[in-house]
C-alpha positions in Angstrom: 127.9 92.8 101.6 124.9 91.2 103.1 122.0 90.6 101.0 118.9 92.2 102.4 116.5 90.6 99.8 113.6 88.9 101.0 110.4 87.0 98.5 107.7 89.2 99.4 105.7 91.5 102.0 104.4 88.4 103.7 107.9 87.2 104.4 109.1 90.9 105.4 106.5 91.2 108.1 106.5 87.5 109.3 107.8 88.9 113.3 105.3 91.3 113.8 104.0 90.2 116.4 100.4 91.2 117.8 100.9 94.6 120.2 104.0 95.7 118.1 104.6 99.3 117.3 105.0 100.0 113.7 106.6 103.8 111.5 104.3 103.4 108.1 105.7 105.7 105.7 103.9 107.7 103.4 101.6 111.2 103.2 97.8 110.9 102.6 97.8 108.1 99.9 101.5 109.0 98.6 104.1 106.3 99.3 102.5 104.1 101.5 103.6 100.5 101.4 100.7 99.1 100.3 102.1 95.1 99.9 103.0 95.4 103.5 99.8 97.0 104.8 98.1 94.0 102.5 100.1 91.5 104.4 99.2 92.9 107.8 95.7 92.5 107.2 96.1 89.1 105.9 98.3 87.7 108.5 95.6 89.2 111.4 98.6 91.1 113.6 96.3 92.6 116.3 97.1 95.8 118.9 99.1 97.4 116.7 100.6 101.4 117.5 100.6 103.0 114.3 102.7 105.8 113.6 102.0 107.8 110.6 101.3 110.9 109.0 97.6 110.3 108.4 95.3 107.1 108.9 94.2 106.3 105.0 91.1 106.0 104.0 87.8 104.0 104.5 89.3 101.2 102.2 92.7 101.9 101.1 95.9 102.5 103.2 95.9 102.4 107.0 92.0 102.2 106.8 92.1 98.6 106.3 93.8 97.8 108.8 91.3 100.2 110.7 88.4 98.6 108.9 89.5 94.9 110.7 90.3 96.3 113.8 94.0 95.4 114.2 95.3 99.4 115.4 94.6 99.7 118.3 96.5 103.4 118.9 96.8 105.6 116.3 99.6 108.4 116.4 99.5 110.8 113.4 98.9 114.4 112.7 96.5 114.4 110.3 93.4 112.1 109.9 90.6 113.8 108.2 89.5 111.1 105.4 88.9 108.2 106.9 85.2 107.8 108.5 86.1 104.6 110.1 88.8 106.8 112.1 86.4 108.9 113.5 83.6 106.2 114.3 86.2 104.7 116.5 87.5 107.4 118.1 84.7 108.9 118.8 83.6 105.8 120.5 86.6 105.3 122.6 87.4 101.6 120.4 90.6 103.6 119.3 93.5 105.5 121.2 94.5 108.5 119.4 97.7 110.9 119.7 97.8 113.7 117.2 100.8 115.4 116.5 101.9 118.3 115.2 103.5 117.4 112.0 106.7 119.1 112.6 107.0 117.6 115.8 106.0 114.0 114.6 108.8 114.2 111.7 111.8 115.6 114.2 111.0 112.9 116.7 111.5 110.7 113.7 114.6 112.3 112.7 115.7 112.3 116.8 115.1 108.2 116.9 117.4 108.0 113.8 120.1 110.2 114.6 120.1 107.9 118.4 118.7 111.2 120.3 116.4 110.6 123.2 114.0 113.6 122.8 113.4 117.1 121.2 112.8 120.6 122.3 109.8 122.1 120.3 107.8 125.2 120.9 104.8 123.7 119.4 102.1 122.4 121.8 103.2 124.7 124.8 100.6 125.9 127.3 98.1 124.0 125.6 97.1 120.4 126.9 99.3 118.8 125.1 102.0 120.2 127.3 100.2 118.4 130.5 102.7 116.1 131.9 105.6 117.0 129.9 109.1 119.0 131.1 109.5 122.6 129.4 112.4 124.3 129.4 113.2 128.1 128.9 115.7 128.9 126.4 116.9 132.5 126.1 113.6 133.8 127.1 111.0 130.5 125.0 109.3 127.9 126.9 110.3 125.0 124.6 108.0 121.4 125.2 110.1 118.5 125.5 109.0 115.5 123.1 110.4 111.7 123.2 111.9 110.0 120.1 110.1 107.4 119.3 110.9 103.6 120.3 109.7 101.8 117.4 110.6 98.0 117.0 109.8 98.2 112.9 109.6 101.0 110.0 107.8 100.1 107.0 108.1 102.3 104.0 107.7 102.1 100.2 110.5 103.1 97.8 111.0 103.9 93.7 114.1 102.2 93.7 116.6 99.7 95.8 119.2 97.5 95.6 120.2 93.9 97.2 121.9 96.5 100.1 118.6 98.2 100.8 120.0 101.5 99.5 116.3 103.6 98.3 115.5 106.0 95.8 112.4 107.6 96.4 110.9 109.3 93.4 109.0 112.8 93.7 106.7 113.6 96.4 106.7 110.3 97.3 109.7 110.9 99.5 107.9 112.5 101.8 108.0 110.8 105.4 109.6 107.7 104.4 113.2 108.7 104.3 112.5 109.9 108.6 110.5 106.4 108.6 113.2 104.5 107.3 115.9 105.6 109.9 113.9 105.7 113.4 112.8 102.0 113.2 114.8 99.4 115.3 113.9 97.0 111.9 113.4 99.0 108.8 111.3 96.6 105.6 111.5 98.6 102.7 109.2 97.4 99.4 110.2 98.8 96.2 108.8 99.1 92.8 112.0 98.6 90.8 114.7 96.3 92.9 118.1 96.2 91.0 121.5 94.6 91.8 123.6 96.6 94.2 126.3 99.1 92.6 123.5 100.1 89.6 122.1 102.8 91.7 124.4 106.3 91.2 125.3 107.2 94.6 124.8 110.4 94.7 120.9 110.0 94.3 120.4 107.9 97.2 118.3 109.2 99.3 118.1 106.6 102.6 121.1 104.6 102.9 121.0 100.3 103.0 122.8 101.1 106.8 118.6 102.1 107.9 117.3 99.4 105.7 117.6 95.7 107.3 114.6 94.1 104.4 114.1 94.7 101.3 111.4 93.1 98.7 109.7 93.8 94.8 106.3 95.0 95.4 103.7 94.2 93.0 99.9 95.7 91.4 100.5 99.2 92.9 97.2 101.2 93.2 98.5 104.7 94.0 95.1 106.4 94.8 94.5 109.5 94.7 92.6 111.1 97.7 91.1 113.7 96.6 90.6 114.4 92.3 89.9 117.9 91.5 89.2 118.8 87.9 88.4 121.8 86.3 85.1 122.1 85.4 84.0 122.7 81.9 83.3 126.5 80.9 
């Protein structure tokens, strides 16, 4: 069995290259890999396509890497918290490609399973449809969608082993198991990384076959976006 174990994040992303295309797992702040966004910003990787669900925020997440510059295109299908988003958008700095978010995860799903595109009925007759083939089946224009062609995945994990077998814990699972199989080169950081043949098999979630690195993150933050309480009677 090969041993997927690398040091660290900095190791894990060492060929990323400037202009690379990159799957971040993760929703909102839940299960990103934040020890490999970390290392991105410190290693200065520059033009990089950034498929996600969302874009961070102002200093956390994705948004740092918005913060220094280093996305140039972001593809996502939600990005309503991050004012550094919109500044750049808005001022043409940053190319943007929202998605619906059903469409975004089965393009995901079609890369993994080694599908070239999807059929969707989301996006038809609106301009997201200009350009693109549709197709009538019995009687429903359906929008046809690429996989994506993503050199790297990068997704955060509870649990792994030496094979890159994950656990994901919660609602932390999220986009990372669809992350995890569409990328060409899947780096997986985990918060617990244990010898191989400790994890039950049944409660794997993304098999080590997706996962070609695999490292012990460290200092998890794990904000929280948005903190609602319930204010005092």
């Amino acid at each position: 069995m090969i041993n997927k174990v690398v040091a660290n994040a900095d190791e894990a992303i060492k060929d990323i290259t400037d202009n690379s295309t990159i799957l971040f797992g993760g929703f909102g702040l839940c299960g990103i890999p934040e020890n490999c966004i970390n290392a991105l910003v410190r290693k200065g990787t520059k033009g990089i396509t950034a498929i996600s669900n969302n874009a961070g925020v102002d200093d956390f997440g994705l948004g740092l890497l918005l913060n220094t510059k280093q996305i140039k295109k972001m593809i996502a299908s939600y990005v309503g918290e991050n004012a550094e988003f919109e500044r750049q958008m808005l001022s043409g700095e940053l190319e943007v490609d929202l998605i619906p978010q059903g469409t975004l995860a089965t393009r995901c799903l079609a890369a993994g399973y080694g599908m070239p595109a999807i059929f969707t009925p989301a996006g038809v007759g609106t301009e997201i449809a200009e350009g693109k083939e549709t197709r009538n089946f019995n009687g429903k224009e359906y929008l046809m969608e690429m996989a994506f062609d993503a050199p790297f995945a990068i997704v955060k994990a509870w649990k792994g082993d030496s094979a890159g077998n994950l656990i994901f814990r919660s609602t932390a699972r999220n986009f990372n198991p669809l992350m995890a199989m569409a990328g060409k080169i899947t780096i997986a950081e985990v918060e617990e990384l244990v010898p191989l043949g400790e994890l039950n098999p049944d409660y794997i979630h993304t098999p080590g076959i997706y996962v070609h690195r695999i490292f012990k993150g460290e200092n998890y933050e794990k904000r929280i976006e948005q903190r609602t309480v319930k204010a005092k009677v």
